[in-house]
C-alpha positions in Angstrom: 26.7 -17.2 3.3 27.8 -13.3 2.7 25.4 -10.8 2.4 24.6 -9.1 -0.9 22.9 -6.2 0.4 24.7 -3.1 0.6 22.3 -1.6 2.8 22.7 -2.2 6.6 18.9 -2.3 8.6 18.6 -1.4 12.2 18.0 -4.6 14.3 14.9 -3.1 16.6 13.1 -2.2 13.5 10.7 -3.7 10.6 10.8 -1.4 8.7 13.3 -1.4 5.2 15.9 0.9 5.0 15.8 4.2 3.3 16.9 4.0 -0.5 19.2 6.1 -1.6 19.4 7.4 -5.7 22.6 5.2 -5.8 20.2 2.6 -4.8 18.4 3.2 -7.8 20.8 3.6 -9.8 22.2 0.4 -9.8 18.8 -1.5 -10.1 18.4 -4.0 -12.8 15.1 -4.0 -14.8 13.2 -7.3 -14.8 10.5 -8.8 -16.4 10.0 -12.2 -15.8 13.4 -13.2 -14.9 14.8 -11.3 -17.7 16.8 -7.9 -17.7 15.1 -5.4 -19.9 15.3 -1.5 -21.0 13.5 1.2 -18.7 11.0 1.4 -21.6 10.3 -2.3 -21.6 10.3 -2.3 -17.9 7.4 0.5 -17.4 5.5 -0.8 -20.6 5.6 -4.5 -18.5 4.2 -2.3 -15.2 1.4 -0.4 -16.9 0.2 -3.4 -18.4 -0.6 -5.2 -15.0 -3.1 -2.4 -13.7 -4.7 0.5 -15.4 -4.2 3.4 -13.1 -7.5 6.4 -13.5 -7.2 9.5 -12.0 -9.9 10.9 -10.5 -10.6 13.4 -7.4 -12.0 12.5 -4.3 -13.0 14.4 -1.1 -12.1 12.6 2.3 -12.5 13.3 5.4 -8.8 15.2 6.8 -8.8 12.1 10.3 -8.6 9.6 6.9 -5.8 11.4 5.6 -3.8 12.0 8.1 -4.3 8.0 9.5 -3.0 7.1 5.8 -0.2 9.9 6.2 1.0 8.4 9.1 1.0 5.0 8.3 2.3 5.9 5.1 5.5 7.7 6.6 7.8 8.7 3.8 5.7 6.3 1.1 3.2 7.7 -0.9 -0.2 7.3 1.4 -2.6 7.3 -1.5 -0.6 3.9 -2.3 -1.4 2.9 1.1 -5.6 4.0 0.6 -5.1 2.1 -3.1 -3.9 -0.8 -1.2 -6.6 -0.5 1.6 -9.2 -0.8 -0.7 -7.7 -3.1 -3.2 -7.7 -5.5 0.3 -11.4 -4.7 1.4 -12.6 -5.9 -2.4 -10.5 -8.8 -2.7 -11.6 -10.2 0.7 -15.5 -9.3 1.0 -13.8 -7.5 4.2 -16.4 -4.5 4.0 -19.5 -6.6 3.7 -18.7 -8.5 6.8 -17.3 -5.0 8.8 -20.8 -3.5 7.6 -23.0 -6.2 8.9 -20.9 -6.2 12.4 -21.5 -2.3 13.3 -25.0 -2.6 12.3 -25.4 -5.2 14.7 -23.7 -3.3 17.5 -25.8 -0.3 17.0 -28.7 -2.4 17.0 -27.5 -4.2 19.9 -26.6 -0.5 21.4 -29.9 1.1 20.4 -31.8 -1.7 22.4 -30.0 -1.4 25.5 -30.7 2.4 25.2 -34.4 2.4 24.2 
């Protein structure tokens, strides 16, 4: 079967190729299976998840892990996601109980 793609991805890499405007350009807006107007299509997207700015301080090591996982994508996507994972799978109850048992383990050996 031939390829669709137009774009070409390097073969040691997992990452997906870099999207070019023309890339864009020739998208086709979809909402549920069927094509729709720019107006219907960003209507459809900020109806899944209300977005709420807000200002927050981190520390500048965060930022510039996210930044470099991030690479040319928007990090605070990346934190969004990060956090979006650590509700949805209990993950920060269960890393919380862990280091507090280390230190405790950590602080007996010490003491």
């Amino acid at each position: 079967m031939k390829s669709t793609s137009s774009t070409k991805m390097p073969a040691t890499s997992d990452d997906a190729p870099k999207l070019t405007q023309a890339d864009f350009d020739r998208a086709r807006l979809r909402v549920e299976g069927k094509d729709v107007s720019r107006a219907e299509w960003q209507s459809a997207v900020r109806g899944r998840v209300a977005k709420q700015r807000i200002n927050i301080m981190l520390d500048a090591p965060i930022v510039e892990h996210f930044k470099a996982v991030a690479g040319e994508r928007g990090y605070q996507t990346i934190i969004n996601d990060t956090l979006r994972r650590v509700i949805e799978t209990g993950m920060l109850e269960a890393d919380l109980r862990r280091i507090i048992r280390e230190e405790l383990h950590t602080s007996d050996r010490a003491g």
